[in-house]
GUKEFI-160837 format. One line per 10 residues: their letters; for each residue z, x, y of N, C-alpha, C. Coordinates in steps of 0.001 Angstrom, whole numbers. Each point is the difference from the previous one (the first is absolute). Layout:
<recs>
a	Z X Y Z X Y Z X Y  ...
</recs>
This chain:
<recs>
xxxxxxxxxx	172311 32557 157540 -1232 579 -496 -1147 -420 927  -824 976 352 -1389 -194 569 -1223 -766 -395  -618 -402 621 -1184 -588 -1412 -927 840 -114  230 865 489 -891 1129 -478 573 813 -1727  1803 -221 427 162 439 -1440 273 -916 -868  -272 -1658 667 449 -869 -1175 -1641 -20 -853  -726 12 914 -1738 287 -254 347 1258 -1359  -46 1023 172 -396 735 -1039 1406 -69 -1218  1328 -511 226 595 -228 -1184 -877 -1301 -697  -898 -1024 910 -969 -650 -1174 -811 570 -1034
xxxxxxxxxx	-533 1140 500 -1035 422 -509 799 954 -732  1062 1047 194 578 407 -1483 -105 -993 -714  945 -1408 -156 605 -491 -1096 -1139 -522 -510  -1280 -651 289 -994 -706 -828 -831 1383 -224  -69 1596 383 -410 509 -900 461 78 -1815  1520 28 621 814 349 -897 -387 -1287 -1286  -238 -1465 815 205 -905 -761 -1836 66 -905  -565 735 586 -1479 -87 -687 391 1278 -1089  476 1044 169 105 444 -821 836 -6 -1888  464 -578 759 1385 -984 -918 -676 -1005 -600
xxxxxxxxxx	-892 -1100 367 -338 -1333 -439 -961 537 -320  -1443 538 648 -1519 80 -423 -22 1280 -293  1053 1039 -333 -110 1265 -644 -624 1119 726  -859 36 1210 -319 646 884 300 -396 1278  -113 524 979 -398 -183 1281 -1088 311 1137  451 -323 1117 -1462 28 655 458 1370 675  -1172 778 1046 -315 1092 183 627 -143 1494  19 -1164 630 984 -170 1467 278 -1284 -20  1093 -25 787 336 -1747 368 407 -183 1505  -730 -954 804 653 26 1359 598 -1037 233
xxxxxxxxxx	809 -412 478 464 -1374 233 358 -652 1451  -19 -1012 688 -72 -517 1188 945 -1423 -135  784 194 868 950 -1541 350 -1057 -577 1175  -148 -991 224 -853 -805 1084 666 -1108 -506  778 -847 1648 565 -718 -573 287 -238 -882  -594 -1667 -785 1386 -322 -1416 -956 103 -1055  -851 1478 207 -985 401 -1349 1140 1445 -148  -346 462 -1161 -128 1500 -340 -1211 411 -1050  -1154 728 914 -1228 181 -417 -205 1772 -460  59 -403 -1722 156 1418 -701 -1544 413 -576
xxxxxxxxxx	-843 1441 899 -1208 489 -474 606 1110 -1185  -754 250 -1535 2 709 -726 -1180 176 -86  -298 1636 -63 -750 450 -351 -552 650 -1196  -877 113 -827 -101 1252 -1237 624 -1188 -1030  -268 -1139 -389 753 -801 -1184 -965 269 -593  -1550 -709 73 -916 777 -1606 463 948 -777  -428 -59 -843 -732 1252 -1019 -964 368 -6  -563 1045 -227 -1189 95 -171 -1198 -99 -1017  1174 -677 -1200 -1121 -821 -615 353 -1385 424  329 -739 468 166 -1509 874 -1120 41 747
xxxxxxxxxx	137 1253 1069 -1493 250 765 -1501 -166 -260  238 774 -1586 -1237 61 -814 -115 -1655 -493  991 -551 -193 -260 -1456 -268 -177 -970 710  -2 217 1677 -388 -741 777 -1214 225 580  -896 798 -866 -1766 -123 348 -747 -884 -474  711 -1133 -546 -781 -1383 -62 812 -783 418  -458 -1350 609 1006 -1008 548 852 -408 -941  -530 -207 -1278 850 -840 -1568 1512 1304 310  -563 1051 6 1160 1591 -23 1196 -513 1262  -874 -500 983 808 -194 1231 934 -1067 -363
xxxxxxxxxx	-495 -840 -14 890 -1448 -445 901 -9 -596  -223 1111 -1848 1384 1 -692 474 1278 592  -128 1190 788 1259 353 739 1140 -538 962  -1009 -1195 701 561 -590 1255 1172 -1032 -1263  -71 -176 -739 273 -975 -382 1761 717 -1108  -798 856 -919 811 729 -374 1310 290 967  -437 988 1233 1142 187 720 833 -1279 534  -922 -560 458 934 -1271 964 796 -760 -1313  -211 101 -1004 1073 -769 -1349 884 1358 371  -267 1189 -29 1261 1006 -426 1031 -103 1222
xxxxxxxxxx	-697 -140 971 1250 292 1628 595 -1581 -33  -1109 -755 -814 1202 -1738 178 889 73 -719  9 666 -1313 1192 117 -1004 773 893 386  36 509 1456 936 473 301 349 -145 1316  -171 -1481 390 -44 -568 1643 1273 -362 30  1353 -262 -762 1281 -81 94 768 902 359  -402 1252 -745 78 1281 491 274 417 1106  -1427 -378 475 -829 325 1322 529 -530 1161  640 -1259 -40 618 -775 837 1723 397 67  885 662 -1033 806 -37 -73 452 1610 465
xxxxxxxxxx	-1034 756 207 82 1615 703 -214 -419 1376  -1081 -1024 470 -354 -238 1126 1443 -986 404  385 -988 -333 1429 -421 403 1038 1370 147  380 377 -312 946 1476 -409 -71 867 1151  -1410 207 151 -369 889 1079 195 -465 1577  -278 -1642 242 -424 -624 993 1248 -803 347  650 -838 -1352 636 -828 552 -396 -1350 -40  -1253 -31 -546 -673 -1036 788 -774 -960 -915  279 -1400 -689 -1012 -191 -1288 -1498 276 356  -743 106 -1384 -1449 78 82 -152 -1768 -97
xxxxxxxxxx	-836 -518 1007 -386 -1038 -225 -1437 -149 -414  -815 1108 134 -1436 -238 -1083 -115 1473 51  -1326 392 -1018 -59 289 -309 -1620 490 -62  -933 1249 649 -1113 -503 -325 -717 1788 -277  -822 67 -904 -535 1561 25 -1606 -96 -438  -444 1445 19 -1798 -175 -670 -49 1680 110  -405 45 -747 -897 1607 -567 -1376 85 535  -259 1077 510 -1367 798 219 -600 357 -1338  -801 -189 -700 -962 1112 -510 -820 1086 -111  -202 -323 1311 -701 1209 1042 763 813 182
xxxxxxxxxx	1455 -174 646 471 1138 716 1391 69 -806  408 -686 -668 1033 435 -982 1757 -820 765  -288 -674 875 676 -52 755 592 -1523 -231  1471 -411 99 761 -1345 -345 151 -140 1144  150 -1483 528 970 -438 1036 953 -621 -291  1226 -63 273 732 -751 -144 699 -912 882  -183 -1375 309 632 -637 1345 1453 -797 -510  1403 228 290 1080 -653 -482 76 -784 1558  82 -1670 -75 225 -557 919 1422 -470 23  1277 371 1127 1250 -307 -357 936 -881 973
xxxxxxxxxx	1052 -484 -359 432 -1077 391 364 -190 1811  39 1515 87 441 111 1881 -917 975 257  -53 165 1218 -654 837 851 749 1653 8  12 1092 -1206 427 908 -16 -253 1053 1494  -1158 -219 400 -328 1170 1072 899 -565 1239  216 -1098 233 759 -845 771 1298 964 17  348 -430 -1237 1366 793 -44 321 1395 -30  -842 371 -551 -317 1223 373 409 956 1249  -949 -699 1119 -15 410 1114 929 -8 1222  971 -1292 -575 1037 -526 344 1318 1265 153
</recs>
């Protein structure tokens, strides 16, 4: 497999897995191996009343907060599609939401150098 197509079988399966766990999904997902990261952009996760609730900072805070409890209760998950896919354990773990632009990051830091091998 390419990492161009191991790249977007990421981004199927954690659509799949947002839709499944948080009942919707996002509007795109891109994903990037760099070295021993795999760095997943989603786009379109708000709502648009979430939106409407992040026009005060207090609004901002319990969205930021809300979500990051919902994607941790499902960071076993998250790690165990990303093993599956890669091969490779997740050794951390780190993400943050936009308010502004609707947009998650997701950084899985893992035990080897996937692009390494990859390229190999």
């Amino acid at each position: 497999m390419t990492k161009g197509q191991l790249e977007a079988e990421i981004s199927k399966a954690l659509t799949l897995w947002e839709k499944d766990f948080l009942g919707r999904g996002s509007v795109t997902v891109k994903t990037d191996i760099l070295r021993d990261m795999v760095i997943v952009v989603l786009r379109g996760i708000l709502t648009p009343a979430e939106y409407k609730v992040c026009q005060t900072s207090e609004g901002i805070l319990s969205i930021k907060k809300i979500r990051a409890d919902l994607v941790e209760a499902g960071r076993d998950m998250l790690g165990e599609i990303i093993k599956e896919k890669t091969g490779e354990e997740v050794i951390t773990f780190h993400t943050d939401i936009s308010t502004k632009t609707g947009e998650r990051v997701m950084i899985f830091k893992l035990s080897g150098d996937l692009e390494k091998k990859l390229m190999s």
